[in-house]
VMD Tcl script that draws the C-alpha trace (Angstrom):
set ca {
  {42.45 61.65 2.52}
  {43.62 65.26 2.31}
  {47.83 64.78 2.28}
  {48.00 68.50 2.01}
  {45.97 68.98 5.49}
  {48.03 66.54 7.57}
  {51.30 67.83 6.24}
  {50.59 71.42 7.16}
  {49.27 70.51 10.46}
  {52.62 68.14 11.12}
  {54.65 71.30 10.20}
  {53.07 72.91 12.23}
  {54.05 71.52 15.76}
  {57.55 71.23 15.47}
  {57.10 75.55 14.90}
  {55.39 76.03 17.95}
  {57.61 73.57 20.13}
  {60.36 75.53 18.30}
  {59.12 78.98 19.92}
  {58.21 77.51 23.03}
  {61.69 76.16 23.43}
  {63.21 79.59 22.74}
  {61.50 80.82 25.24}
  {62.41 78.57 27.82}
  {66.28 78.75 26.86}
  {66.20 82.56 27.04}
  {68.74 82.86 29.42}
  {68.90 85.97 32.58}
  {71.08 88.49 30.86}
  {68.98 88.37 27.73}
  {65.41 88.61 29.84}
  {67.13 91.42 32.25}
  {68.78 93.28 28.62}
  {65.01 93.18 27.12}
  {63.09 94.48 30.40}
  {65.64 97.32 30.69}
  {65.39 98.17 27.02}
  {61.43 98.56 27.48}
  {61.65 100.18 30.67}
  {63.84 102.57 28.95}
  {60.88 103.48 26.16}
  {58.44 103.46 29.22}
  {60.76 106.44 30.67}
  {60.82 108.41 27.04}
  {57.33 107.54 26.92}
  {56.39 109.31 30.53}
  {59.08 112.27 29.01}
  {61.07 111.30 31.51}
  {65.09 111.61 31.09}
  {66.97 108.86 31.40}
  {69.60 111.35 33.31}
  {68.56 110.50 37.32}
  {66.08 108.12 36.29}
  {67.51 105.25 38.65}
  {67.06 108.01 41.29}
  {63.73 108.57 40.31}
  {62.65 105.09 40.30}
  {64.13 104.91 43.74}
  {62.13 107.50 44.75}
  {58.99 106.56 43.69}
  {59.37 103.03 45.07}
  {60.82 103.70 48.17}
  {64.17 101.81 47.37}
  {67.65 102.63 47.03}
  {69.33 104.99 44.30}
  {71.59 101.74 43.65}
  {68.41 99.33 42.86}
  {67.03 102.14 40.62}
  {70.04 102.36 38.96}
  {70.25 98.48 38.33}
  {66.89 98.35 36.67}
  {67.47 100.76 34.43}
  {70.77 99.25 33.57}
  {69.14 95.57 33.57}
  {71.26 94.01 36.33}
  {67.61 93.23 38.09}
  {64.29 93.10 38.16}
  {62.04 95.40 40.49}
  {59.66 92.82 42.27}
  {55.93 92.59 41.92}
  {54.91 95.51 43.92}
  {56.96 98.13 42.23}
  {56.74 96.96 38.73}
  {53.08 97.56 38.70}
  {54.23 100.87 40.66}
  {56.44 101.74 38.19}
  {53.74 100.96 35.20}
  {51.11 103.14 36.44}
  {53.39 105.46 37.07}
  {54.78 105.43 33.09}
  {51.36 105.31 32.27}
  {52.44 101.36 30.26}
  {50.44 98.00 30.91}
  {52.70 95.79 33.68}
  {52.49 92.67 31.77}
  {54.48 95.15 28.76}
  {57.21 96.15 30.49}
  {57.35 92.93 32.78}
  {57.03 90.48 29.97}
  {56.75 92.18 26.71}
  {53.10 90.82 25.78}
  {50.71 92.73 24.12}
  {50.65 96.37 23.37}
  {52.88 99.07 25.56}
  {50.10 101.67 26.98}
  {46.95 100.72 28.84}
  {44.66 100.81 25.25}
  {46.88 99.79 23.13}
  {46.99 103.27 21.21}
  {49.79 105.48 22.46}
  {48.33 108.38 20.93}
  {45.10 108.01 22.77}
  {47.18 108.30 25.86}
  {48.90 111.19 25.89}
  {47.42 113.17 28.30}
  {48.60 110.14 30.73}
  {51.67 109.90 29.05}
  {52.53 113.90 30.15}
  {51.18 113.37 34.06}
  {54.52 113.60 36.43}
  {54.87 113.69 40.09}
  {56.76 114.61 43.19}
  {56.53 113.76 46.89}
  {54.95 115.62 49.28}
  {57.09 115.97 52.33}
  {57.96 117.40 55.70}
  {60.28 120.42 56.32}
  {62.19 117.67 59.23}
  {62.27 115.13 55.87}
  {63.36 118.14 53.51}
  {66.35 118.25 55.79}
  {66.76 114.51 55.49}
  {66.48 115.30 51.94}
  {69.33 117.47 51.39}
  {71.66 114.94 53.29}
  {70.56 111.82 51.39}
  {70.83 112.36 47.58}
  {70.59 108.62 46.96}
  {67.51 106.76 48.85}
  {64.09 107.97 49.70}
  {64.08 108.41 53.76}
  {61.46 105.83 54.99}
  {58.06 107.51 55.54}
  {58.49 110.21 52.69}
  {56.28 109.57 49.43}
  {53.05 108.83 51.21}
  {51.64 111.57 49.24}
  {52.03 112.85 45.76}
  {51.75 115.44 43.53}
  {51.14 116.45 39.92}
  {54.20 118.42 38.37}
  {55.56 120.31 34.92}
  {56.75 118.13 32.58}
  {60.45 119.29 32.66}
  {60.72 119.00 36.68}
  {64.38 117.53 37.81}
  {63.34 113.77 39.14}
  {64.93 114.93 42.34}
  {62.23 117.37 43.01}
  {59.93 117.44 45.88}
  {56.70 119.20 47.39}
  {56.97 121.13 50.58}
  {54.29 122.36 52.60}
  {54.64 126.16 54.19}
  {53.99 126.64 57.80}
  {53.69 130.08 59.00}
  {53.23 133.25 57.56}
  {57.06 134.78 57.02}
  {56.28 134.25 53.50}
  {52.87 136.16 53.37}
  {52.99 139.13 51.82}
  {50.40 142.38 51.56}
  {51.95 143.21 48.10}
  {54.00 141.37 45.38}
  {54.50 137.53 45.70}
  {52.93 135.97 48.68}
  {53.21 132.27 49.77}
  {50.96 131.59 52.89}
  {51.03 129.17 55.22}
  {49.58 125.91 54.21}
  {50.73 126.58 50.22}
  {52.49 123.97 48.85}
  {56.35 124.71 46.95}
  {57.81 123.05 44.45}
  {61.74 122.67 45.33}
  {64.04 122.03 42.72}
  {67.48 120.95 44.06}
  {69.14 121.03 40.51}
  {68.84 124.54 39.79}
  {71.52 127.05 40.47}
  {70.25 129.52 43.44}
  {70.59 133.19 41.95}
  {70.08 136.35 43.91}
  {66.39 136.79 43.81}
  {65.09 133.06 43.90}
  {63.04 132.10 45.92}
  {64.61 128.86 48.17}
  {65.01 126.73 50.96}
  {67.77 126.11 53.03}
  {69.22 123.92 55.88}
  {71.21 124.80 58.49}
  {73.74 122.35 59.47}
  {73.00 121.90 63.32}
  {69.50 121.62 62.46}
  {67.17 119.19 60.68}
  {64.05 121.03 59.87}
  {64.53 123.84 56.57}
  {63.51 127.31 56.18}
  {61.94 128.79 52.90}
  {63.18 132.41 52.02}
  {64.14 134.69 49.25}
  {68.17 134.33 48.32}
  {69.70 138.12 48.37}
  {72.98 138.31 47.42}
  {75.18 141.93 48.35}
  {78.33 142.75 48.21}
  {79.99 139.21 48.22}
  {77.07 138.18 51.48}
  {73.80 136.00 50.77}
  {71.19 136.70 52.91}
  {67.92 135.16 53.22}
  {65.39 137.71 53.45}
  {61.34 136.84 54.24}
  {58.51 138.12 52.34}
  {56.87 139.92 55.26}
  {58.46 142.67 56.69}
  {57.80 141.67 60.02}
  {60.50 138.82 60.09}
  {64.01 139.50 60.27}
  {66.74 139.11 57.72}
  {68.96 135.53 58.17}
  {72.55 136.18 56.78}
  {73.58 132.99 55.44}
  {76.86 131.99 57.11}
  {78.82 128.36 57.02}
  {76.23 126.80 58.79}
  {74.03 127.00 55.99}
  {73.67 125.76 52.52}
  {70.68 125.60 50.23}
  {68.76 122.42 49.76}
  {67.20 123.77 46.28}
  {65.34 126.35 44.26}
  {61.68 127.01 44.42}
  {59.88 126.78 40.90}
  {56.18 126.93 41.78}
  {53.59 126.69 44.22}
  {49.79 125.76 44.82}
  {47.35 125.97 47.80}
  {44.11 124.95 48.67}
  {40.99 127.04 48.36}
}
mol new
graphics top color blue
foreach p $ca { graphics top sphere $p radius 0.5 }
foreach p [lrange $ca 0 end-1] q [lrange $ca 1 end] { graphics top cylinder $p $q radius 0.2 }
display resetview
């Protein structure tokens, strides 16, 4: 009789039961501390700042700034449907940043996946939502986020997509933005004289997108073809953000 066979195997059972009980013991706080700990690399791994990243895990799941908020600082867990929303998103496997098992990113090989790793987005919205938008810094108005799109690595979380309707920006010379072109808006950048931005005016829901001229102590918002008139911005107007780029359809 091999002694040396059953004593390794007998030493071996109490180990496993040991681990098995450890798991079970883990208490909340420590499972809700580790989740928000990996959801943290998940962000750094999408290059994602952890500045407004509640926010933009609000946005992107349709939730409130204050549930973002809490699973980033591990006071919850996002349910089901928005931790596999949030996954994709980060470009990490759900049962990862859910659980902890197995490797972080979809192959196992985080170098391999860089080129998901760099992919960031923004909602595509309305100029009526826009408005909604300006006035509602923490949750994502119901019905916005149905569509998404790709954006620069460095974006602001808070940005957004906004499709141009009509031709006040279409110009013959010089930038041109033509109706059906969609803008990147930036609310986080400072609107200089010059920019190119859209604004809100305060008995009004829907936005307009012009360029910001500032003269002599007045802002004016002044369209790129000469056929519109000049808007001089007065207290019943304030700008929603900055536009940093724009794409249309061919």
């Amino acid at each position: 009789m091999n002694f040396g066979y059953i004593l390794q195997n007998e030493l071996t059972i109490p180990q496993v039961l040991s681990e098995n009980a450890l798991m079970v013991h883990t208490s909340e706080e420590e499972r809700l501390a580790e989740f928000a700990k990996r959801l943290g690399e998940a962000l750094e791994f999408a290059k994602i700042n952890k500045y407004g990243s509640g926010i933009f895990l609000a946005r992107l799941t349709g939730k409130t700034g204050k549930a973002g908020n809490k699973w980033v600082n591990g006071e919850s867990f996002p349910r089901k449907g928005n931790m596999e929303m949030i996954a994709d998103r980060l470009g990490v496997r759900v049962e990862w940043l859910e659980y902890g098992v197995g490797a972080m990113s979809p192959d196992g090989n985080v170098e391999i996946d860089t080129t998901h790793r760099t992919r960031r987005r923004a909602p595509v919205i309305s100029d009526i939502q826009a408005g909604q938008w300006a006035d509602c810094n923490d949750p994502l108005p119901l019905g916005m986020g149905d569509s998404w799109e790709d954006v620069p690595d460095n974006t602001s979380p808070n940005a957004f997509w906004l499709r141009v309707t009509g031709d006040s920006m279409t110009s013959l010379a010089g930038t041109s933005v033509p109706n059906g072109s969609l803008i990147l808006v930036n609310p986080d950048i400072s609107a200089d004289s010059g920019r190119l931005v859209v604004a809100k005016l305060t008995d009004s829901e829907q936005v307009t997108f012009k360029k910001l001229v500032i003269d002599g102590g007045h802002r004016y918002l002044k369209p790129l073809n000469p056929a519109y008139p000049v808007i001089e911005i007065t207290a019943n107007c304030r700008i929603v953000g900055v536009v940093t780029g724009s794409k249309q359809n061919l």
